[in-house]
Every structure is written in C-alpha cells, then in structure tokens.
C-alpha positions in Angstrom: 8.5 165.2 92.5 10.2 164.1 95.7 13.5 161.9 95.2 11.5 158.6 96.8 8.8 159.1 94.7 11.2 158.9 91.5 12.9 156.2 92.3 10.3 154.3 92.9 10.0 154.5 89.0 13.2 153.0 89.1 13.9 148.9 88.9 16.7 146.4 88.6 15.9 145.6 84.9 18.4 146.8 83.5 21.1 146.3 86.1 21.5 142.6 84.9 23.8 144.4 81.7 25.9 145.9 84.8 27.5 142.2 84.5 28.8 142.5 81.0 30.0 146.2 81.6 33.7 145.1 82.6 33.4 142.6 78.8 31.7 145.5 77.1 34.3 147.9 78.1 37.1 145.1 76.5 35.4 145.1 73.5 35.8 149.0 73.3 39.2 148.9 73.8 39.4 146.4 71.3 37.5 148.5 69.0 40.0 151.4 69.5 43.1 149.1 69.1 41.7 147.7 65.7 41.2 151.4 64.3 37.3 150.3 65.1 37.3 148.1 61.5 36.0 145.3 63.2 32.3 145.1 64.0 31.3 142.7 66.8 29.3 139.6 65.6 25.3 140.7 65.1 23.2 138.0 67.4 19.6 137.4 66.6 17.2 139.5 68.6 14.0 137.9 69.9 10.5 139.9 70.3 11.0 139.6 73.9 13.2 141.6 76.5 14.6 139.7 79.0 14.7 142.2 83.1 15.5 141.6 86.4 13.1 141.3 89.0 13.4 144.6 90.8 14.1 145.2 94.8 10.0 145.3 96.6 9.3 148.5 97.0 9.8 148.3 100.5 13.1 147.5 100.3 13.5 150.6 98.3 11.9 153.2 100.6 13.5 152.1 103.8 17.1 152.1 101.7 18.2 155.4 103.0 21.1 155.5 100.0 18.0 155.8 98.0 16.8 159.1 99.4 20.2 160.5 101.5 21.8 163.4 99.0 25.1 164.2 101.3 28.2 165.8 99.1 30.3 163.1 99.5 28.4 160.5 97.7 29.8 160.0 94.1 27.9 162.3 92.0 27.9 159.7 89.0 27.9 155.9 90.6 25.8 156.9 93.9 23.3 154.2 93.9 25.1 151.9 96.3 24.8 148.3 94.7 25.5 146.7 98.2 23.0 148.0 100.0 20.3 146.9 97.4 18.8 143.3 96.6 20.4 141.4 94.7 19.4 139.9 90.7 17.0 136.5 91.4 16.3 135.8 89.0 15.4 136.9 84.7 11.6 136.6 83.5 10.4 137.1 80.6 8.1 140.6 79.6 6.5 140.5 75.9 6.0 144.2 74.5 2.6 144.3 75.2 3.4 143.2 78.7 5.8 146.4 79.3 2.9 148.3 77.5 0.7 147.1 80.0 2.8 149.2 82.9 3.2 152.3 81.2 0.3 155.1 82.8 -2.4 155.9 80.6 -3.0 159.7 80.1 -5.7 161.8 79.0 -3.3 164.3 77.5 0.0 162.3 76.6 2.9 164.6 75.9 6.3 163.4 73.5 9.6 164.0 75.3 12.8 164.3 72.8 16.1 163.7 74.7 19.2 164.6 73.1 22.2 162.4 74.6 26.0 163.0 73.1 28.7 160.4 74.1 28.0 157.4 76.6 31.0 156.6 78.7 32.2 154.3 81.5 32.7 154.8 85.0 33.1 158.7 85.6 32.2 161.4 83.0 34.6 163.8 83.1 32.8 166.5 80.9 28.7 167.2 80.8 28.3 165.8 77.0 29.5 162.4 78.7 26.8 160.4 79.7 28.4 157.3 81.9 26.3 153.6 81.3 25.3 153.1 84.9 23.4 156.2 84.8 22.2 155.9 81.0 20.8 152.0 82.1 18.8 153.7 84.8 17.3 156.6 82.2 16.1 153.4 79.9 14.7 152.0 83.1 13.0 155.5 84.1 11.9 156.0 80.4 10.4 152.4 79.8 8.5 152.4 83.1 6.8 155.8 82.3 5.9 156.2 79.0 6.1 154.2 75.7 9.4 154.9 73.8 9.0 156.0 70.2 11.3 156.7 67.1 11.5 159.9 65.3 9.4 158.8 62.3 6.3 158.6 64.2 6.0 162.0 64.5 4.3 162.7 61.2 1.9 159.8 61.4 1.2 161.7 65.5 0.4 164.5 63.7 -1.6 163.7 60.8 -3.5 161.4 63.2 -2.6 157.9 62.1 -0.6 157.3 65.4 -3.1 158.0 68.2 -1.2 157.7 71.9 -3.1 157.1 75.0 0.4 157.7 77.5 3.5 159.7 77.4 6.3 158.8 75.0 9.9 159.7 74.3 12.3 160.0 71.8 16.0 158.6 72.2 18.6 161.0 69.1 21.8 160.6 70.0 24.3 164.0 68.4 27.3 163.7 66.8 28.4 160.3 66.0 30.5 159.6 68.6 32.1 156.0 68.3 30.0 155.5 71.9 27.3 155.0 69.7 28.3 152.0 68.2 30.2 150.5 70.8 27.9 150.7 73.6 24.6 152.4 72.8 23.7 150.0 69.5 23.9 146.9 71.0 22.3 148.1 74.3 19.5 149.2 72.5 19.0 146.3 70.3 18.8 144.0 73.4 16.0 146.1 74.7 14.3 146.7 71.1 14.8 150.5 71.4 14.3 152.7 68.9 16.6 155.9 68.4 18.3 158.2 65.7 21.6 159.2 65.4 22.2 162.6 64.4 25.9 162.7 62.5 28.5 165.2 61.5 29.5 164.1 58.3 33.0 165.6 58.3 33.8 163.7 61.5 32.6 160.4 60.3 35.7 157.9 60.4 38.3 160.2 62.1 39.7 159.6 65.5 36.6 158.8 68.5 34.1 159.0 65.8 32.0 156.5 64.0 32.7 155.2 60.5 30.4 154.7 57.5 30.9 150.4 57.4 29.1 151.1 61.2 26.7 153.3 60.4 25.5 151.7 57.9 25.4 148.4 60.4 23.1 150.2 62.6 20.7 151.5 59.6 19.9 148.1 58.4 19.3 146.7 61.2 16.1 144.4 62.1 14.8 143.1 64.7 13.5 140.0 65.1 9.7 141.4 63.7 12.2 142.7 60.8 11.1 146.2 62.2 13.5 149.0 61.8 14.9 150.6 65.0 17.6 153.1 63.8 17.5 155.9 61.7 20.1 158.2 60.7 19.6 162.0 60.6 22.3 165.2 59.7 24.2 167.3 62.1 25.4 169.1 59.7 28.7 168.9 57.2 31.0 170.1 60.4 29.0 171.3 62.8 29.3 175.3 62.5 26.6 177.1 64.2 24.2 178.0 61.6 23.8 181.8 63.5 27.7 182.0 62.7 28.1 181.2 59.1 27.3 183.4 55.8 23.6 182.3 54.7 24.1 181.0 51.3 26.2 178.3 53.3 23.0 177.0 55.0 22.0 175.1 51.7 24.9 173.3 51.2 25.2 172.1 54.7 21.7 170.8 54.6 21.7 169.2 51.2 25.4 168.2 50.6 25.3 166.4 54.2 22.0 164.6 53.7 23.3 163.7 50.1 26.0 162.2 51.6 24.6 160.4 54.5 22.4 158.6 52.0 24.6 157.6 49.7 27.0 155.8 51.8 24.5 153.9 53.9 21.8 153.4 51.3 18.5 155.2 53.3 17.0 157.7 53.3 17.7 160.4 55.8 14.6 162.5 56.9 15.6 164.6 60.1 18.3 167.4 60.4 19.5 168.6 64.2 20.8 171.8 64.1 24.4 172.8 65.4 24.2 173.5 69.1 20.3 174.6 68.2 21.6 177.6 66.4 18.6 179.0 64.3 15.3 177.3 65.5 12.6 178.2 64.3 14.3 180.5 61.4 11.8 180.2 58.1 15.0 180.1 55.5 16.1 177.1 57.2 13.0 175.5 57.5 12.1 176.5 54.0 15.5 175.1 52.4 15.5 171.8 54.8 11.5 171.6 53.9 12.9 171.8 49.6 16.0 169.1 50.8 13.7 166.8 51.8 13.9 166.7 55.3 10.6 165.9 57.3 11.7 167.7 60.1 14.5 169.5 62.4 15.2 168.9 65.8 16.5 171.6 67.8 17.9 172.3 71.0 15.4 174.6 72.4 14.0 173.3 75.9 10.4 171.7 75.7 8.4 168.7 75.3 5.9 167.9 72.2 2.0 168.3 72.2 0.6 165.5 69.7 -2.1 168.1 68.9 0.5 171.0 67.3 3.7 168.9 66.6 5.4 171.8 64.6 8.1 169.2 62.9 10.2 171.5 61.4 11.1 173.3 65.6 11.0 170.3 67.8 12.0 170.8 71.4 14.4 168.2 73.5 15.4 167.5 76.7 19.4 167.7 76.7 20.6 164.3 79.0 23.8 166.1 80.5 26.2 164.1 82.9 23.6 164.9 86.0 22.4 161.8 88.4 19.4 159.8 86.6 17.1 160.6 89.4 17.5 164.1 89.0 16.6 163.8 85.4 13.7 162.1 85.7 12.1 164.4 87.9 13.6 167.0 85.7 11.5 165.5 82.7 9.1 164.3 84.8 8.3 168.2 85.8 8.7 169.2 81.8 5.8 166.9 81.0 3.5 168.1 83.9 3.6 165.2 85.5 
C-alpha cells in the first residue's frame, strides 16, 4: 500500500493528547522521584471519546511531508506539525459512531500487536516505542478495524462473538513502568482495551511496575463498568523456555500465574512466552492448558483467522521503534488488505 494511501488512514484525533505530552512527561518524572508510590488521581470516564477534527483530505495529499521519505527527516517525529492544519475544534463520536467508520469485511482477520515500553521524544532502542508515534498507531488501528481484548478470543471461536471487519489486539510485554505512566491513562481516555503481559520477578524493581499499580489497572471500569485491562504471565523471569531444563516449565507457568492472581485479586488467563521461545510445543500447551491458562500468545509472525483461532499458538505483530506509517502498511499487508 503506497505511503499516501496510508496516511490517508491517518487523522488528527489523537494529536489533541500531543498538548498534555510536556504535563504527562512531569508526571513521569514525578513518578520516578516518588519511587512510583504515588498513583495519579483516577477521573471518571464517560462512554464517549472525545477527537480532533482531522486535516481534509486534500490538505493531506498535496502536504508533500506526508509522502517525501528523504534521510534527513527524523526517523521518529517526521510528521511535521507545522505544515499540517491546525486542532479546530473537539466533537463528540459515541462508540457506535467510530463503529460506523471501521470497513466491513467479508473475511475479517484479528491482528495481535505486541508493544514493549512507550517512551518520549526519541527511542533510543527498538523495544521503545515513542508516544507521538504510538498516538498515530491508535489512530491507524481505530480507523481500520474494531479494537478488541484478549478475552474475546474464545467467545470468536466458539462462535458467540461474530465479527463483520478486522480487529486488533493491544498486549503490552513486560511490565515496564511506561505502562502505567503513559499507556493506562491513554487508553482509558480512548476506552481501549489491552493486556499486560508481566514478569513477575521484575514487578516493583527499578523501571518496572509495582503490584499497588497493577492492581490499579485490573480493576478498572469504565464508565459502562466494563473491564478494559487484563493481566497475563511473562513468565517468573523471563528465561527463554528453549533454554531452561523442562521440569522448570511448570513452575514458571503456575507459580507466576499463582502469583499474579493473588496480589491483584483476578484471574489471569493468558501466558506470553519469553521472546516466543517454544510455540507451538505440546508440553507447554499441555501444562499451561492443566494451569488454567486459556491461551498463550507467542511471538511467531501472523495474524488470526476467526475460523481456526488455535488459542494455545497465537501469532502477533511485534510494534518496534519503526515510523507508524510504515507499520500500518506493514499490518496492513499481513491482513491482506
């Protein structure tokens, strides 16, 4: 798919947070200077998402920062700002409203992306996802297909869930501190739902979550009192699973679920393996299957086919530190499209 075409996908909805980036990034540092013990004040979330009207598309094509690709344009922040038309004005979309935009498909496909840490400003390693180009991926994703939690997947498969377009799935590895800092109450503005795949061993040491947060984002509701965060193992310390004796599998799997549910108080349901080490393997589907896990994301490249969801082997899409528009066509091109 040709660079215009994709970023036609693109809008300013989500460029109206680019204005609380410089609080946002005050409150992280404030976060890190309080040893992260201090949880910013929950607001109420309404049923509605608040966006930017978007430049015409006009104005878009004839933008030639949109389409022009030369080396020395910043390979993360290369959207020029300046060049594009500015915020009017905020209108209101209900859910069914951004439903409405999403294409309808006769053969909807299920893309799982797999993001690490989201940063400011420059990345500085590929697991570092910076915000400017993470609020255009939300933009990309909401515009072209519905997004969806984990959880759905059973109900896809058994046939309870029936999908007439594309959808995605937002997990998030590791439990960087990002996660809570940046990504949680992004999401809960937008009503987003996502998981949060964590390394138990890592939970409350430095950069990394602790379990008063995680918690936070489990019980979350929004304003339909829906749930919109789940919290799934990455494992006790994240040792690849090809690289460890075997009768260590089973602890990893139960004692990190065990834990995980304990201190937050759900249920956890989906395991990511350790840099995708041993998809597909049938002792560790069989002993996550006898945990009580529902499923097990891995890291193997793919999308999902509603028709043969195979829970316990799921694909993703890995979200590296690459330019959103790239991406999208990227996943765009993954889901045939």
């Amino acid at each position: 798919m040709p660079i215009k075409k994709v970023n036609r996908f693109f809008s300013s909805e989500f460029t109206a947070t680019n204005r609380a980036l410089a609080a946002a990034a005050f409150s992280v540092l404030a976060l890190l200077l309080a040893g992260c013990q201090t949880p910013p004040v929950q607001s109420n979330q309404s049923n509605i998402v608040q966006q930017a009207i978007p430049p015409s598309p006009t104005d878009q094509e004839n933008d030639s920062s949109m389409v022009e690709e030369p080396s020395s344009l910043d390979p993360v922040r290369w959207w020029d700002q300046g060049k594009q038309s500015p915020i009017r004005e905020l209108v209101i979309e209900t859910p069914e409203q951004l439903a409405a935009r999403v294409p309808k498909r006769a053969d909807p496909k299920i893309v799982i992306l797999m993001y690490h840490n989201i940063v400011f400003g420059r990345t500085g390693g590929e697991y570092n996802r910076d915000l400017y180009n993470f609020d255009h991926d939300l933009v990309f994703l909401r515009n072209r297909s519905q997004i969806i939690g984990i959880d759905d997947l059973p109900y896809i498969k058994s046939g309870e869930k029936k999908l007439d377009t594309d959808a995605s799935i937002l997990t998030f590895d590791d439990g960087d501190l990002s996660i809570y800092a940046i990504v949680f109450p992004l999401l809960k503005k937008y009503d987003i739902k996502a998981t949060f795949f964590i390394i138990t061993d890592f939970v409350g040491t430095v950069g990394y979550v602790n379990w008063e947060q995680l918690k936070e984002i489990s019980d979350y509701r929004n304003a339909r009192g829906e749930k919109l965060f789940s919290i799934g193992s990455h494992s006790l310390d994240h040792k690849r699973f090809d690289g460890i004796p075997a009768e260590q599998i089973p602890h990893e799997l139960t004692e990190s679920k065990f834990i995980i549910e304990k201190k937050i108080g759900s249920p956890v349901w989906y395991f990511a393996l350790p840099f995708g080490a041993g998809a597909g393997r049938k002792e560790i589907i069989d002993t996550a299957r006898n945990a009580g896990y529902r499923g097990i994301r891995s890291s193997r490249k793919g999308v999902v086919h509603p028709g043969s969801i195979d829970l316990y082997n799921l694909p993703a899409f890995y979200m590296s530190n690459e330019r959103a528009d790239i991406l999208a066509q990227q996943i765009y091109s993954l889901l045939g499209r």
